[in-house]
C-alpha positions in Angstrom: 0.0 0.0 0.0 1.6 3.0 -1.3 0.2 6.2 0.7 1.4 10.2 1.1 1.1 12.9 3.8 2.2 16.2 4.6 5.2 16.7 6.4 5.3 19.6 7.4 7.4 23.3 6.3 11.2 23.7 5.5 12.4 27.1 6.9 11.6 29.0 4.0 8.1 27.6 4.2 8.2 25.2 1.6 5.9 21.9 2.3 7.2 18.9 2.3 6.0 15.4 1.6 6.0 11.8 3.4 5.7 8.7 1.3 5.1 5.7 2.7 5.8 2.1 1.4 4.3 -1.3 2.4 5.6 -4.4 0.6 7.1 -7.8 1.3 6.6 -7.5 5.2 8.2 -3.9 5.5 7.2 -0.4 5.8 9.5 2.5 5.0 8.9 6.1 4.5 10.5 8.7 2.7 10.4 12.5 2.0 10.8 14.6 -0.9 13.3 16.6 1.2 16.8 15.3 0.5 15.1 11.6 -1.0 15.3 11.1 2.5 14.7 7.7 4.2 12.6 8.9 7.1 11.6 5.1 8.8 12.5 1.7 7.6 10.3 -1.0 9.9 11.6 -4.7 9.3 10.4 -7.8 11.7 12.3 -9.0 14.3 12.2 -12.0 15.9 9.0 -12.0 17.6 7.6 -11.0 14.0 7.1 -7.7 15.2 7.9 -4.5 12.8 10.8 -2.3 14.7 12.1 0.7 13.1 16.1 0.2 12.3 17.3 4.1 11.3 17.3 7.2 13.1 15.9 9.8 12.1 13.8 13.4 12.5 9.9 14.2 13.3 9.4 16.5 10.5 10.8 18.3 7.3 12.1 20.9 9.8 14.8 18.6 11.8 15.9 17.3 8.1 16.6 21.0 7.1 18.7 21.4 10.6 20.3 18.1 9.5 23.7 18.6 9.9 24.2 15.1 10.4 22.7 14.0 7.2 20.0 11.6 8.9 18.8 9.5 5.5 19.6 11.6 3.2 20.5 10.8 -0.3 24.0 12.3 -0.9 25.7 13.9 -4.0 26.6 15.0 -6.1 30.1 13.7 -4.5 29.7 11.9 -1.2 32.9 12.1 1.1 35.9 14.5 0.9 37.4 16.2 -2.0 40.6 17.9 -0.3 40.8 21.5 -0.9 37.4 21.6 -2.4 38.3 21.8 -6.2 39.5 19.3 -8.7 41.3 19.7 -11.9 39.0 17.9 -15.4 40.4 17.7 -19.0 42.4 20.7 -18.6 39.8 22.9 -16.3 40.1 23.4 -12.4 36.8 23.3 -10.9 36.2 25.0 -7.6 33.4 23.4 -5.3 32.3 25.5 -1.7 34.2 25.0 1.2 31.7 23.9 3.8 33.8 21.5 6.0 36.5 23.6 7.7 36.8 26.0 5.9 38.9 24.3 3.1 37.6 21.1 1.9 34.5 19.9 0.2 32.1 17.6 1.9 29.1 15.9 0.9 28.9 17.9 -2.5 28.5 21.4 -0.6 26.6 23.7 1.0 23.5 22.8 -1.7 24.0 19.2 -1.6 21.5 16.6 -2.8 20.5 16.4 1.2 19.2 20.0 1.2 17.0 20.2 -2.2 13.5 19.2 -2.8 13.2 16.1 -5.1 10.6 15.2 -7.5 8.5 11.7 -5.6 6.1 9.5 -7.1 5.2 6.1 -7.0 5.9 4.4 -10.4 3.6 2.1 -12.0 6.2 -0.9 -11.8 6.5 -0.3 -7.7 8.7 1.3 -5.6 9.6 5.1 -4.7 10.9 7.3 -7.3 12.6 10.9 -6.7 14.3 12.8 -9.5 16.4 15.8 -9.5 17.8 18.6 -12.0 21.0 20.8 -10.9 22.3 23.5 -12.8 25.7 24.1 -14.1 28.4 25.3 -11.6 26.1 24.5 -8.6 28.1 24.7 -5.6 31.0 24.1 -8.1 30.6 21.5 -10.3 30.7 20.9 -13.7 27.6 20.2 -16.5 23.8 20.0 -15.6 23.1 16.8 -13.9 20.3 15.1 -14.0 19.4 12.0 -11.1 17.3 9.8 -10.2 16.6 7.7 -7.0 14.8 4.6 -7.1 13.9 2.3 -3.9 11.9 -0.8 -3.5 10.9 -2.9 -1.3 11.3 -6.4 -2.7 12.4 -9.9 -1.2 13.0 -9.3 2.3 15.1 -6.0 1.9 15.5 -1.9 0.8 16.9 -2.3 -2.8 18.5 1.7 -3.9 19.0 2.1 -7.6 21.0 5.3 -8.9 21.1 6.6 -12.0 22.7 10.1 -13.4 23.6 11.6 -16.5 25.2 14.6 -17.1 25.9 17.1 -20.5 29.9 17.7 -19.0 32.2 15.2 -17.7 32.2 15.0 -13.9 33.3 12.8 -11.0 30.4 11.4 -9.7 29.6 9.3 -5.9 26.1 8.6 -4.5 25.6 7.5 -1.6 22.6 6.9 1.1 23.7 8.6 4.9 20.9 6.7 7.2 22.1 5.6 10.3 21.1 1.9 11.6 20.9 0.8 14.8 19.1 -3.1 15.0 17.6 -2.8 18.1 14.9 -0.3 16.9 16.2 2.5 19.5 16.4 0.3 22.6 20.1 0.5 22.9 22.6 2.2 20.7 23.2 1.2 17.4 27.2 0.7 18.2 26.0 -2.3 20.7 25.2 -4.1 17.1 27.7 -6.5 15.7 29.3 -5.6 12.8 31.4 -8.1 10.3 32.6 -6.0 6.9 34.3 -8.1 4.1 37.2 -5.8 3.5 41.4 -6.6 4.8 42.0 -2.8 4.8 40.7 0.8 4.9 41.8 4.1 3.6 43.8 5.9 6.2 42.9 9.7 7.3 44.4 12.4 7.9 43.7 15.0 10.3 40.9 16.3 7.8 39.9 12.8 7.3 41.2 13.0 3.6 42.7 10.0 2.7 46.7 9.6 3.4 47.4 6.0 2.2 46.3 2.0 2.7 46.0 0.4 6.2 45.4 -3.5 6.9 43.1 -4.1 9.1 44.8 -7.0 10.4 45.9 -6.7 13.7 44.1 -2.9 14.4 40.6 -2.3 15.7 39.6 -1.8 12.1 39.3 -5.9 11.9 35.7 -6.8 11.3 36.1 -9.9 9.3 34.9 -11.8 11.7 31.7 -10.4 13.6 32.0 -8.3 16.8 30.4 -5.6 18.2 31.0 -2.2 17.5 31.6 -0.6 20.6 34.0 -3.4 21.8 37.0 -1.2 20.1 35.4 2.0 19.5 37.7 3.7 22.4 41.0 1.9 21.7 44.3 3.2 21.3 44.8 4.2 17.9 46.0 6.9 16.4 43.2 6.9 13.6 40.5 6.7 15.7 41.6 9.5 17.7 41.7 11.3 14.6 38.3 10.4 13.8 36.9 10.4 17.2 35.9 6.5 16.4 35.5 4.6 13.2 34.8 7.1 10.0 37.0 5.6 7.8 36.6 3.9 3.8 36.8 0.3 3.7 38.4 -1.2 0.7 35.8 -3.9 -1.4 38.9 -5.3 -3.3 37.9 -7.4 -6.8 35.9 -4.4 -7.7 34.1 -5.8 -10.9 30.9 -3.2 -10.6 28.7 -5.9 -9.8 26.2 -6.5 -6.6 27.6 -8.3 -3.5 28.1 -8.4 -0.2 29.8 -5.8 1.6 29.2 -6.2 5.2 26.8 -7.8 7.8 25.0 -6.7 10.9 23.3 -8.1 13.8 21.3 -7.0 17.5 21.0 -9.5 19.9 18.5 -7.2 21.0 15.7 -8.1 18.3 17.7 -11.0 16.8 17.6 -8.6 13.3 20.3 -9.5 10.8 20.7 -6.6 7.9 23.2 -7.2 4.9 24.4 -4.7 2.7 25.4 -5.6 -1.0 26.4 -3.0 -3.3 28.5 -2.7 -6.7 30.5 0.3 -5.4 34.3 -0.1 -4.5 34.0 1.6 -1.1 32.1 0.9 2.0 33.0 4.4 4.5 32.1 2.9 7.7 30.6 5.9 10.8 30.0 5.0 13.6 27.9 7.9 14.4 30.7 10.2 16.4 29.1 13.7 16.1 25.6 12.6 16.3 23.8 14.8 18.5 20.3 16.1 18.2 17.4 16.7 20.2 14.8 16.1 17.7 14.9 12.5 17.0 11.9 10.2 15.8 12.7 8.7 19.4 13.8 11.4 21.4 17.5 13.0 21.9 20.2 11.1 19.6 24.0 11.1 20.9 27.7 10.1 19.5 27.1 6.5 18.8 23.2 6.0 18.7 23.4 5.2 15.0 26.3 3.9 13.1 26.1 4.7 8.5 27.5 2.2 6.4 27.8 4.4 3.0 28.5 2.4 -0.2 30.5 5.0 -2.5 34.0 5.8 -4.8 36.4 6.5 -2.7 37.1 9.6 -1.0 39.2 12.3 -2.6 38.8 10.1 -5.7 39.1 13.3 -8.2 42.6 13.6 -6.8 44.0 9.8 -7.3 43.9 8.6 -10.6 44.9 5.0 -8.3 41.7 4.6 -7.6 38.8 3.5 -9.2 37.6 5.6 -11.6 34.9 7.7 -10.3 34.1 9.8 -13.5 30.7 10.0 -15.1 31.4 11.0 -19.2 28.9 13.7 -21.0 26.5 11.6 -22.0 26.8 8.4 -20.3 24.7 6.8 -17.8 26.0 6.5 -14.0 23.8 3.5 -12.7 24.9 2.3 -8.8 22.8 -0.5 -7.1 22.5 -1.0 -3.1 20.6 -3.5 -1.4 19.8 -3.4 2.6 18.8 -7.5 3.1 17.0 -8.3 6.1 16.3 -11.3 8.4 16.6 -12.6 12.3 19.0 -15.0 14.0 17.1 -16.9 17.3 20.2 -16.5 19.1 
């Protein structure tokens, strides 16, 4: 049952929109503010429907959302260091709006804070589409996206697609924060496994400086464990971070779907497993949360942790990595796929 409601007014007194989906055994909602994923309610072991991502009361906490509760991200999510880039010849200046100096989240006028166009297609799902000018917040050529999510075997399947009249680097990603339990403890009491031997190592303003096996370092989730158990440790990257915010390397990247990590409360015996075709997996575990207008009251550092499927950070500035450019023209077309089901244990 598809269904849509008011949701109340941005700051400039623009109304927003809730969509709500019912399919397969799982209700989610959404808002045309951001392509936001407001609620996503999956059983859990008693068969009962708990609600598995943080997130705000109304369009007016997503517009304070400096945390970027469920938004859809773009039109670069990460870093890019310095905030500008340099394309066949041209150096493109994006906004400065982490610090001062680098660029975060593609800007001050991100995806996050823009109202998309929703509506239900006929085929299912929940469709929002987008148009952004040339030179908005920085970047190159008009781009044109669109977000498509379903509800289909068991799961939240995300389908990107963008196409753009310039070359650009493109990365789009989904910010919602999970935590298993459906609020009863915080999210970093979840176990965590991620299929990845190493990460991307920070720097002091978390731009990438370099590869670092996990082996050996709290960054080792190959084998399940929960995420709190080395949250605090001695590290020197997560005192840079102030805890795990950090791009975990999906090696074999072929482009196509598969698992990239796994997730688990003992709480409500919820499993969740995220699958993408996307060569990085930036694991936050929710450091700087902090709010007072959460869906279930006040949320603090560590109430929610994002698993963000994405290019790799800084990408524009490594010709190493994977490619993350999007050719005049050409259709950008990411999937990723939130599987759920329960352990007894």
């Amino acid at each position: 049952m598809n269904r849509f409601f008011p949701f109340g007014r941005d700051p400039q007194g623009r109304p927003a929109t809730l969509y709500t989906l019912k399919a397969d055994g799982i209700e989610a909602d959404f808002t045309d503010y951001g392509a936001t994923l407001v609620s996503l309610r999956v059983p859990d072991r008693s068969g009962a429907l708990r609600d598995v991502v943080l997130g705000y009361r109304d369009v007016g906490g997503y517009a304070r959302n400096e945390g970027y509760l469920g938004a859809a991200v773009g039109r670069f999510a990460n870093r890019i260091k310095d905030a500008s880039f340099t394309l066949n010849g041209t150096t493109f200046r994006l906004t400065r709006n982490e610090n001062g100096k680098n660029h975060l989240h593609g800007g001050r006028n991100g995806f996050d804070k823009r109202f998309w166009r929703g509506r239900f297609p006929e085929d299912g799902g929940m469709e929002f589409t987008l148009e952004t000018r040339a030179r908005e917040d920085g970047w190159p050529g008009r781009l044109e996206a669109r977000i498509l999510y379903r509800l289909e075997d068991g799961g939240l399947t995300i389908l990107y697609e963008a196409v753009c009249d310039h070359d650009t680097p493109i990365s789009l990603t989904n910010h919602s924060y999970f935590a298993l339990s459906g609020g009863e403890e915080p999210g970093v009491r979840d176990e965590l496994r991620i299929f990845a031997d190493a990460v991307l190592a920070v720097d002091e303003e978390l731009i990438p400086a370099g590869e670092l096996p996990v082996e050996g370092t709290p960054f080792d989730f190959r084998a399940f464990k929960p995420i709190e158990r080395d949250l605090h440790a001695d590290h020197p990257q997560l005192k840079i971070a102030g805890g795990f915010d950090h791009n975990f390397i999906l090696r074999d990247f072929d482009g196509l779907l598969r698992p990239a990590a796994q997730c688990f409360s003992r709480k409500s015996g919820i499993v969740m497993e995220v699958l993408t075709d996307r060569p990085g997996l930036q694991f936050y575990s929710g450091n700087a949360l902090r709010t007072d207008a959460g869906k279930q009251g006040p949320y603090g550092p560590g109430d929610g942790y994002c698993l963000e499927t994405q290019a790799f950070p800084d990408s524009p500035h490594h010709p190493e990595y994977p490619s993350c450019l999007l050719k005049k023209g050409e259709v950008f077309r990411s999937v990723t796929r939130y599987a759920f089901g329960v352990r007894e244990e």
